[in-house]
C-alpha positions in Angstrom: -1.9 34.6 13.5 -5.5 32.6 14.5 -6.5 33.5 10.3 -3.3 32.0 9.8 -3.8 28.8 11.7 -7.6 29.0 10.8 -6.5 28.4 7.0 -3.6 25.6 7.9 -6.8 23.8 9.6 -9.3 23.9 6.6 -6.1 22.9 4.0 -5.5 19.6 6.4 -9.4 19.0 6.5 -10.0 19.4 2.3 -6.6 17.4 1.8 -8.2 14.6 4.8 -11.3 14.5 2.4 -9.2 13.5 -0.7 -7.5 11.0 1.6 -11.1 9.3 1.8 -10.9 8.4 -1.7 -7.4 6.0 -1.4 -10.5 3.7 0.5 -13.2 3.8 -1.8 -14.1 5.3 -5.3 -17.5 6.8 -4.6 -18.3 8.2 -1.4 -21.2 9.7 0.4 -21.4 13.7 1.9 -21.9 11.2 5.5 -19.5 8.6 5.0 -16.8 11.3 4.4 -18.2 13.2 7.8 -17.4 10.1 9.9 -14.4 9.0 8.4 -13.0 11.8 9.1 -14.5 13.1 12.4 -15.9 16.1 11.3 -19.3 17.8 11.2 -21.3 17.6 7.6 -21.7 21.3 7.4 -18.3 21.7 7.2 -17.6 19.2 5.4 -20.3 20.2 2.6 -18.7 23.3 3.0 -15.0 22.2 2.0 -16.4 20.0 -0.7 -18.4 22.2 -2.5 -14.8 24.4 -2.9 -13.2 21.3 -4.1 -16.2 20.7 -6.5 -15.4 24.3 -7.9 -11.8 24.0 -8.1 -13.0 20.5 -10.5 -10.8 18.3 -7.5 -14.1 16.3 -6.9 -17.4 15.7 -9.2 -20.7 15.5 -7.2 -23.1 12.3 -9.0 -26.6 14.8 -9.0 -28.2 11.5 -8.9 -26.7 9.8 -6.4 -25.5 12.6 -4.4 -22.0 10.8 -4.1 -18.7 12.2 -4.7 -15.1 11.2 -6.8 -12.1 12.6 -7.5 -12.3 15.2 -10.6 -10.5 15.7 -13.1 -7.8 18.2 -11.9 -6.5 15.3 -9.6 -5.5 13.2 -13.3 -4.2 16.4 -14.3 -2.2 17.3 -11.1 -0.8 13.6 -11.0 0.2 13.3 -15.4 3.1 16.3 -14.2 4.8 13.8 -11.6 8.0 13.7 -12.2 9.2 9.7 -12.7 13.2 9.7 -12.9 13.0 8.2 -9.5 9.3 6.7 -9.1 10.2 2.8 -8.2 6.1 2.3 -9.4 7.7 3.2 -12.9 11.2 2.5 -13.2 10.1 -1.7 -11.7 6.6 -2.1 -13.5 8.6 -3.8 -16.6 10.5 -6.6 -13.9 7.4 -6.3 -12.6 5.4 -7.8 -15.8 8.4 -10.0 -16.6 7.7 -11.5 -13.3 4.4 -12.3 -13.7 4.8 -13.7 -16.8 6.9 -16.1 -15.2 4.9 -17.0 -12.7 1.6 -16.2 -14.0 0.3 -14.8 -10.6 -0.2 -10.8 -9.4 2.3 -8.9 -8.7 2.8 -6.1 -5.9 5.1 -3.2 -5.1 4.9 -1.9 -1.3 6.4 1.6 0.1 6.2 1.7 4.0 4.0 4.8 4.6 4.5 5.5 9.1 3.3 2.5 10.4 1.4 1.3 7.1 2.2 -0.6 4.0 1.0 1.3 0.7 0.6 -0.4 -2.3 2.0 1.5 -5.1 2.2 -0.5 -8.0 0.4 -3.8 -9.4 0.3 -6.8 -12.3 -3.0 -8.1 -12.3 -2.2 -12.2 -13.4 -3.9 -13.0 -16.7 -5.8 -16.0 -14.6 -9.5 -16.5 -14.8 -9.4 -17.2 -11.0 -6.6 -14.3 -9.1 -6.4 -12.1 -6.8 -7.3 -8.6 -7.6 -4.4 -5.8 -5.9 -5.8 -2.4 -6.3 -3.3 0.3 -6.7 -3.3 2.9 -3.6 -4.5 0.3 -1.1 -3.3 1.2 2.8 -3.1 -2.3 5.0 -1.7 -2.6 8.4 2.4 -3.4 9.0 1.3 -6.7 11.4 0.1 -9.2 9.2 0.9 -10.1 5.7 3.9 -11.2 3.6 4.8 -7.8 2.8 4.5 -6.1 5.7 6.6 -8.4 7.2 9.4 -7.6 4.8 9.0 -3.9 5.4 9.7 -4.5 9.2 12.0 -7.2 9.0 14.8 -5.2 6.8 14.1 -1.8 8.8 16.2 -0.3 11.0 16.3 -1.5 14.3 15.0 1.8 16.1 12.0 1.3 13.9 11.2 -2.1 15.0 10.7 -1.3 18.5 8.6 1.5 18.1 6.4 -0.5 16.4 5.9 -3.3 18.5 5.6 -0.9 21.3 3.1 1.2 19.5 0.2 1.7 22.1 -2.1 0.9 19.2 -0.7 -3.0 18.3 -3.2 -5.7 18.1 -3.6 -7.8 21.2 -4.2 -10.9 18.6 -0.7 -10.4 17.5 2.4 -11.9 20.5 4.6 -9.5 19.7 7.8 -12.2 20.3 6.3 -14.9 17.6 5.7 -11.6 15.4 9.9 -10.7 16.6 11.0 -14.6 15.7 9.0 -14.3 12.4 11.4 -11.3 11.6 14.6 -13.1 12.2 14.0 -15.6 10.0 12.9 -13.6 7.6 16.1 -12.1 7.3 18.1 -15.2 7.6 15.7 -16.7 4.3 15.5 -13.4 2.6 12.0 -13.4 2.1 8.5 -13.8 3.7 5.4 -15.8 3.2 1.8 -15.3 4.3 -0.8 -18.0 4.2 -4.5 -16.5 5.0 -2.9 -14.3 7.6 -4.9 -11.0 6.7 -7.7 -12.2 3.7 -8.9 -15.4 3.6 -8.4 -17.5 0.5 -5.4 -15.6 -0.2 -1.7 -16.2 0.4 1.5 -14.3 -0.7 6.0 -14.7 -0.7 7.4 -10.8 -0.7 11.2 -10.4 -0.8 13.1 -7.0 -0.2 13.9 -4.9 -2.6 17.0 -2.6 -1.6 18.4 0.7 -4.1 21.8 0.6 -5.0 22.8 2.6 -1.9 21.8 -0.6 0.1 19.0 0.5 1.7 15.2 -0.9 2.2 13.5 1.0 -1.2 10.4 -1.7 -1.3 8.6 -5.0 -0.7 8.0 -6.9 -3.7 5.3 -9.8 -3.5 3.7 -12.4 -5.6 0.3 -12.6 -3.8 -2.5 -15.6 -5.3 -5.8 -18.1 -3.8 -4.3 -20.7 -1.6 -5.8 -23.2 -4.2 -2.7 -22.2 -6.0 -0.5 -21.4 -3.7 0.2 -23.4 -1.3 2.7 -23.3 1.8 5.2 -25.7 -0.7 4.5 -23.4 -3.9 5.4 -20.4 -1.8 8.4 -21.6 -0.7 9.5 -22.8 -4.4 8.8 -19.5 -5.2 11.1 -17.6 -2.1 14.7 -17.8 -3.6 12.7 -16.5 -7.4 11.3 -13.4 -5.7 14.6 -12.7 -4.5 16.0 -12.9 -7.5 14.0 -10.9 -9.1 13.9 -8.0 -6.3 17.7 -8.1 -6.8 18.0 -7.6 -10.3 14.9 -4.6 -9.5 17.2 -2.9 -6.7 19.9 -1.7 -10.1 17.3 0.0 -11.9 16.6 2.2 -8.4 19.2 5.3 -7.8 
């Protein structure tokens, strides 16, 4: 039973190292140590299996690690009948055509927003949305939307996580969700990056529940608190027509 539990232990710590990367593409035998709490011998230890098993490549120069190649070749056998990051990336580009700003798709992950899904506008000046980014549920047009149209059980847990910012009143943050959901959509103006604003809107499958946030996310030199709001009832729209190509 202990060789058992013993081999649970080191499976959560390699598959906590792989985590790392979601944060950064290059990282360091230390800065993997600390991120995840863990002594460097045992860390070197775990990578140096992965390195074998080709799941990370080791930079002999630089002595800093990235994913390998049998990550590419785990993730080209996901199965994508019901992947929203697939079936919604063509509304997705239609969208941004239209609007000629980046485009996001948001899963809630716990208490997190993950982004899975991203049209980079074809702007010289935009706002860059890498693929696999984690970012808090308190702040941001998005994460509003994935709180907002949750169920109610969810809500409270949240707000009475242990763990929520003190910078955040938690009864603005409550009358900030009930008017999203009497608008239908949210809006974010330098709330969590500077420079940056964003309008998300719900996306819900056909069985009517929450599948997604979808956001149109640009500088504030472009969109403005009037420019997000022209663009409110056009994100629901298109999150709408989005929510029939979902089972």
């Amino acid at each position: 039973m202990e060789d058992r539990k013993l081999t649970v232990r080191a499976v959560e710590r390699a598959l906590d190292i792989l985590m790392c990367f979601t944060q950064s593409e290059e990282l360091g035998l230390t800065e993997i140590a600390a991120a995840i709490s863990l002594h460097k011998s045992t860390v070197h230890r775990l990578l140096t299996t992965l390195e074998e098993r080709g799941f990370v490549i080791r930079d002999k120069a630089t002595e800093k690690y990235r994913l390998g190649m049998k990550i590419w070749e785990l993730s080209a056998h996901l199965t994508h009948n019901d992947d929203p990051a697939v079936l919604l990336l063509p509304g997705m580009e239609k969208l941004r055509d239209a609007v000629g700003e980046t485009v996001s798709l948001y899963l809630r992950d716990g208490s997190d927003r993950l982004r899975i899904q991203a049209v980079q506008s074809n702007q010289a000046i935009r706002r860059v949305a890498p693929v696999g980014a984690r970012l808090p549920l308190y702040v941001g047009a998005s994460s509003k939307v994935l709180v907002a149209f949750e169920e109610e059980v969810f809500t409270q847990s949240l707000l009475n996580a242990p763990d929520w910012p003190v910078t955040v009143d938690r009864q603005q943050y409550r009358a900030q969700l009930e008017q999203i959901r009497k608008q239908g959509y949210a809006t974010s103006y330098e709330e969590r990056e500077p420079g940056a604003s964003a309008v998300a809107a719900p996306i819900f499958g056909r069985s009517g529940q929450l599948a997604a946030a979808l956001s149109v996310s640009g500088p504030v030199s472009r969109l403005n608190p009037e420019k997000l709001e022209e663009l409110g009832p056009i994100l629901v729209e298109a999150a709408r027509e989005m929510g029939y190509m979902l089972p």
